[in-house]
N, C-alpha and C positions, 0 to 999 in steps of 0.2 A: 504494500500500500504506500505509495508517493503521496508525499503532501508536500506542498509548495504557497510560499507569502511573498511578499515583500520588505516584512520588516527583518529588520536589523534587531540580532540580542540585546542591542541598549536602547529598542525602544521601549514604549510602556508597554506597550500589546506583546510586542517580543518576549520581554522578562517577565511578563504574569503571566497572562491568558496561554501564550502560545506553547512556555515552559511547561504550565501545570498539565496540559493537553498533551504533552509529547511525554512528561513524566510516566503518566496514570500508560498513555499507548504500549510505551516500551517498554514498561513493567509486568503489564498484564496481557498486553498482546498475544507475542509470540505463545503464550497457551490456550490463546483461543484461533492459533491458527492463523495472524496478522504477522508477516513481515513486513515490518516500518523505514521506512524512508523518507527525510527530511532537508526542502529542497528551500534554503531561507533565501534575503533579499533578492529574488526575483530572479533567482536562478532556472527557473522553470517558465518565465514570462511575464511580460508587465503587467501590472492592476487590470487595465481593460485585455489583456488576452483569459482572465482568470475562469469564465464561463465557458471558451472555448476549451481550457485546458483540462477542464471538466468531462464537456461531450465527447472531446475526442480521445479521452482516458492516458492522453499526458501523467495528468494527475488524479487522483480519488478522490482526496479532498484536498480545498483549496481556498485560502482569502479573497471573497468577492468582496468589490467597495461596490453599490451601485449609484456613485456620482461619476466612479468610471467607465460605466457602461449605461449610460443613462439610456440607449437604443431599444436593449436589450431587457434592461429590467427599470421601465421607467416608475410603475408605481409601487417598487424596493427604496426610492429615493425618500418617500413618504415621511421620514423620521429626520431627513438634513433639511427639513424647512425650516423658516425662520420663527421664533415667537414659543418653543418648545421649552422643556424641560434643559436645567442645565446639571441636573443629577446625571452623572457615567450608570450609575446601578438601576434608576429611574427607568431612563431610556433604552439601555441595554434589552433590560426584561418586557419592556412593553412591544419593541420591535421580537424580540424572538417570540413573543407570544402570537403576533400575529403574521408571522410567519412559519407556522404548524400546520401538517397537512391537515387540511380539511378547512381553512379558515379563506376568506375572498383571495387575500394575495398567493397565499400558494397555488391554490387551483385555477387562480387566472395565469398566472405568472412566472412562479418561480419551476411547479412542477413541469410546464409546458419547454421549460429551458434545463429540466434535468439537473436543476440546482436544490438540494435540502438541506436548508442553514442547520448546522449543530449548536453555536455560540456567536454571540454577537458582541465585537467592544463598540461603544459607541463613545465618540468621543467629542463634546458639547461645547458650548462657549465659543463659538466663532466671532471674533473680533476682527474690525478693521485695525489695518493693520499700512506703518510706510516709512518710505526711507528718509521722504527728506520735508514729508507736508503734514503739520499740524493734523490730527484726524479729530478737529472736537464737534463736529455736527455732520451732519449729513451731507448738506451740500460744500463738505470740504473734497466729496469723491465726486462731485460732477465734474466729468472731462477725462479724469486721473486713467489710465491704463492700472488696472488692477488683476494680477495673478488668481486664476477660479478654479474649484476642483474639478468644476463643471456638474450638471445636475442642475437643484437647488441653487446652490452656490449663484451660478450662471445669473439667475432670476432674480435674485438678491441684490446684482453688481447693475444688473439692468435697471431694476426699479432705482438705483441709488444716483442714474445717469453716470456710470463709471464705461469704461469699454473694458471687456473680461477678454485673458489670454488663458488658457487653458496651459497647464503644466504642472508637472509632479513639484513638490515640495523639494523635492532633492535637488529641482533645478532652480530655485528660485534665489541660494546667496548668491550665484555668478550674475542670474538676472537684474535683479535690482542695486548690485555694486554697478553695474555699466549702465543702469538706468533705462532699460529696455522693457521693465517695467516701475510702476512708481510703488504700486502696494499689494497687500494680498487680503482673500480675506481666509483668517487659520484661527486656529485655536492657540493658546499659549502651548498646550501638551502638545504639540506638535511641533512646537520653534525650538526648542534647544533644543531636542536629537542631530537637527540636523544646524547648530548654531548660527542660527539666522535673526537671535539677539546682540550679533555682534552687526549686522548690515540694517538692522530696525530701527529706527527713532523713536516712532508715535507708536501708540495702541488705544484704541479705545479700553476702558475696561465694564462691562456689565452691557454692550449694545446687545446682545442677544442674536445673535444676525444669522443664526443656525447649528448645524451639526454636521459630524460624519461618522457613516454608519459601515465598517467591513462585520460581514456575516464569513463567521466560519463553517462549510458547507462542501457537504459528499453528495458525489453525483447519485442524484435518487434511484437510477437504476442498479448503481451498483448497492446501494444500502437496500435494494426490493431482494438483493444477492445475497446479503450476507448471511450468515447462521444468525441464532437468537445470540449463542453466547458471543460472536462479535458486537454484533448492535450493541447490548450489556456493556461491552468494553468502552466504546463509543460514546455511549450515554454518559458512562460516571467521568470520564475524561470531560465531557463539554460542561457537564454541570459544575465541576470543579474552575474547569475554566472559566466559565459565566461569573461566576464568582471573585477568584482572585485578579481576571481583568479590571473589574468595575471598581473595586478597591483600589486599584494600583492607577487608575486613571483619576479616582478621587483623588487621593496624593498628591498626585503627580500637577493637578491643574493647581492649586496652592504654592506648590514646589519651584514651579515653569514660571509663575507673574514673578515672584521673589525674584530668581536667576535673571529675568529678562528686565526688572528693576535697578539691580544690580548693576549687569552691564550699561545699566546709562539710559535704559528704554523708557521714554514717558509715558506712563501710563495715564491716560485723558480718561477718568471715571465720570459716567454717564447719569447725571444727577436727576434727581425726580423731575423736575424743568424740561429736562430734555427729552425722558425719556420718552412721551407720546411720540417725537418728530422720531424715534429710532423704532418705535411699537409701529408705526405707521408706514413702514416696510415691509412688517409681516402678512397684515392681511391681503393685499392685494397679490403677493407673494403667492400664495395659498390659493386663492379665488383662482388665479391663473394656469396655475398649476395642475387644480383639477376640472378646469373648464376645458383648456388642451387635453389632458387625458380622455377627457368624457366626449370629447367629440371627434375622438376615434376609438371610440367604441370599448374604453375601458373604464371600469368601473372602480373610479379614483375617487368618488367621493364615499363611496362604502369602505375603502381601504383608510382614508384619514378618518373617516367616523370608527373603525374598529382601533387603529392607532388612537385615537384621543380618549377611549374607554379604556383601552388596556392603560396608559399611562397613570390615570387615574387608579386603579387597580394596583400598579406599580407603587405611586406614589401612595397608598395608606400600607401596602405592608412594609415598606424600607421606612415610614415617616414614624411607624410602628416599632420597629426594627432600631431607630435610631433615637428613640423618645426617652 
């Protein structure tokens, strides 16, 4: 069994989620008959090849992001919109929940692409973000060339009148030292893995401006394959993982403002004042998103209605959890 990511051991997804899931495999595997294979930063193919690497049994299981393949799994991206949850443990569990077979998105969506998420990190608090321009209002990104994960993201940088260039985060400290682009919009837990606190100036802190969502996910035909006691193996590996992700992404986003304070980054906190003009990016965000969706014939506003119930869901047992 091959499995293949993109991240790097020192990312947060790396060092939690991805470890505790390779742990629980290669412990318990090989006796249920699993020879494991572990294919890390993108050794097996980029973020958007990960659904093909799937079908065409490259790989077994594999790191999907769906702001990477927004074509392919457009309403997966359902959980990077703007206006969400900025709990990692929150969001995590609300997307995996509605992503279970038998729920709108799998059976529209994810099963028809032979994709079945095991664990989800989700990783929240998308701030603007730039090298060399003040970010304290909105209309500081009209005009700006602004770095997008694409997806979501993309929709986000539109409503803000920004123009979006689409590229991996890994490309983005050579980009914005040469000024070929001006900003991005990231998460803090996503900036120091790859030390793009040293090429940042500005950050908004608390705009809310979205999320991103990688589903950890075995090709469904191969899981209709397996014996019971592989599934079994499979199962307490993702739960585990579900787990020590979400945690290590709470951490880590506390961890990341600090580091990126640190290095010199100002951080522009989003005061009650302002925040309508940054809340008033989300809706229409949203509205469009499943108006596009819906007028080709898929059923995006059942999927954000089952996404906003489960959150909710989410959000009293962890608020439970954490009382």
């Amino acid at each position: 069994m091959r499995i293949g990511d993109s991240f790097a051991a020192t990312h947060p997804i790396g060092r939690s989620g991805t470890a505790a899931f390779m742990e629980v495999l290669e412990s318990k595997g090989p006796d249920a008959g699993m020879d494991i294979e572990y294919y890390a930063s993108g050794q097996l193919g980029k973020q958007r090849d990960m659904p093909a690497v799937l079908r065409t049994g490259i790989a077994q299981i594999a790191a999907v992001s769906p702001a990477y393949v927004g074509t392919q799994l457009p309403m997966s991206n359902v959980g990077d919109l703007p206006g969400f949850t900025q709990d990692p443990c929150v969001g995590g569990d609300a997307m995996l929940e509605i992503m279970q077979p038998g729920t709108t998105l799998f059976e529209a969506e994810l099963a028809p692409q032979d994709v079945r998420p095991l664990w989800v990190a989700y990783i929240p608090g998308y701030e603007a973000m730039s090298g060399a321009f003040p970010v304290d209002s909105v209309k500081a990104l009209q005009g700006k060339i602004m770095r997008s994960t694409g997806g979501a993201a993309d929709r986000v940088v539109d409503q803000a009148g920004a123009a979006g260039v689409s590229m991996p985060l890994g490309d983005m400290y050579e980009a914005i030292s040469r000024g070929t682009v001006e900003g991005t919009l990231a998460s803090p837990i996503s900036i120091t893995p790859y030390s793009l606190e040293e090429v940042i100036s500005y950050s908004t802190d608390g705009a809310r401006l979205g999320s991103f969502t990688v589903t950890y996910s075995v090709s469904n035909s191969v899981w209709n394959e397996m014996t019971p006691d592989q599934q079994a193996v499979l199962a307490e590996a993702s739960e585990l993982a579900q787990v020590e992700v979400c945690e290590e992404l709470t951490r880590s986003m506390d961890e990341s403002k600090q580091a990126m304070r640190d290095a010199g980054v100002q951080m522009v906190a989003v005061t009650d004042a302002q925040r309508p003009e940054w809340e008033a990016l989300a809706a229409p965000v949203r509205e469009a998103w499943v108006d596009d969706l819906e007028s080709i014939g898929l059923p995006a506003q059942q999927v954000l209605d089952d996404f906003t119930a489960a959150l909710a869901r989410a959000e009293s047992e962890h608020g439970g959890e954490r009382s």
